[in-house]
C-alpha positions, -999 to +999 in steps of 0.1 A: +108+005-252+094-032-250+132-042-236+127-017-212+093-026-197+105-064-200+133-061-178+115-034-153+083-049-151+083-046-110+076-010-121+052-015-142+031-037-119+042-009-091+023+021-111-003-003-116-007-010-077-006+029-071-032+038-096-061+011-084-053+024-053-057+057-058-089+050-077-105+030-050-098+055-023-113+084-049-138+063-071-157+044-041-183+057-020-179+029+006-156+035+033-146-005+031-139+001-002-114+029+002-097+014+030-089-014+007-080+012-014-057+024+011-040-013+014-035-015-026-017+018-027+006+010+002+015-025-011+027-004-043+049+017-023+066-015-005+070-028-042+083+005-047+111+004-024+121-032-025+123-027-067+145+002-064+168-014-043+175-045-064+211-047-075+224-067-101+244-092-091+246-086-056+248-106-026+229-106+004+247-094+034+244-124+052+277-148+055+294-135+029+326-114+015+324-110-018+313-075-030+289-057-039+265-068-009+228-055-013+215-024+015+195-044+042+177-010+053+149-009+027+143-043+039+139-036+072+122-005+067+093-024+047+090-051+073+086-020+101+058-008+072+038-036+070+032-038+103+022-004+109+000-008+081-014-041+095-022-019+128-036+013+108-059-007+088-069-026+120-078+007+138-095+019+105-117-013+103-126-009+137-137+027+133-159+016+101-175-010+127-181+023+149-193+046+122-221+015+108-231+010+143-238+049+147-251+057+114-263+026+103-247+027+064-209+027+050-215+050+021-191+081+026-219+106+005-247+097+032-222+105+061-215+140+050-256+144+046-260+132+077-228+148+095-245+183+079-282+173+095-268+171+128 
């Protein structure tokens, strides 16, 4: 089992990004908070996808013949999900700028209260 978790620690650290993610966006209170949250869990799932398609011994697809040749598409499809994620959690900052300047307080329990008041 040790061997295991040796050689597939990308994994390991993977589950690890997933489940402090998923605890900030649950745990916190502060919408900050979870949106960091929301950043740590989506960095696991690029880890995710660029883990799963290592293959030993292959060769990039770049200038070369010899066979096997890694897949550039879980590349490319990580680079495309970073920068949507760049732009969601640049729309998500601004609407925490919006909801302090309304409300006056990040904390996602007082919102509801005061969302219910209204």
């Amino acid at each position: 089992m040790i061997d295991v978790i040796a050689t597939r620690y990308y994994y390991l650290a993977t589950f690890l990004l997933l489940g402090v993610g998923t605890y900030m966006m649950i745990g916190n209170r502060n919408i900050v908070k979870k949106v960091i949250g929301v950043n740590i869990f989506q960095t696991g799932i690029f880890l995710f996808f660029i883990a799963s398609a290592y293959l030993e011994g292959a060769n990039p697809p770049v200038l070369t013949t010899e066979a096997p040749h890694v897949s550039p598409l879980p590349h490319v499809l990580i680079l495309t999900a970073i920068v949507v994620g760049v732009s969601l959690t640049a729309v998500a900052l601004g609407l925490v700028v919006r909801i302090y300047d309304e409300y006056g307080t990040l904390d996602a329990d007082t919102l509801w209260e005061v969302r219910a008041d209204e």
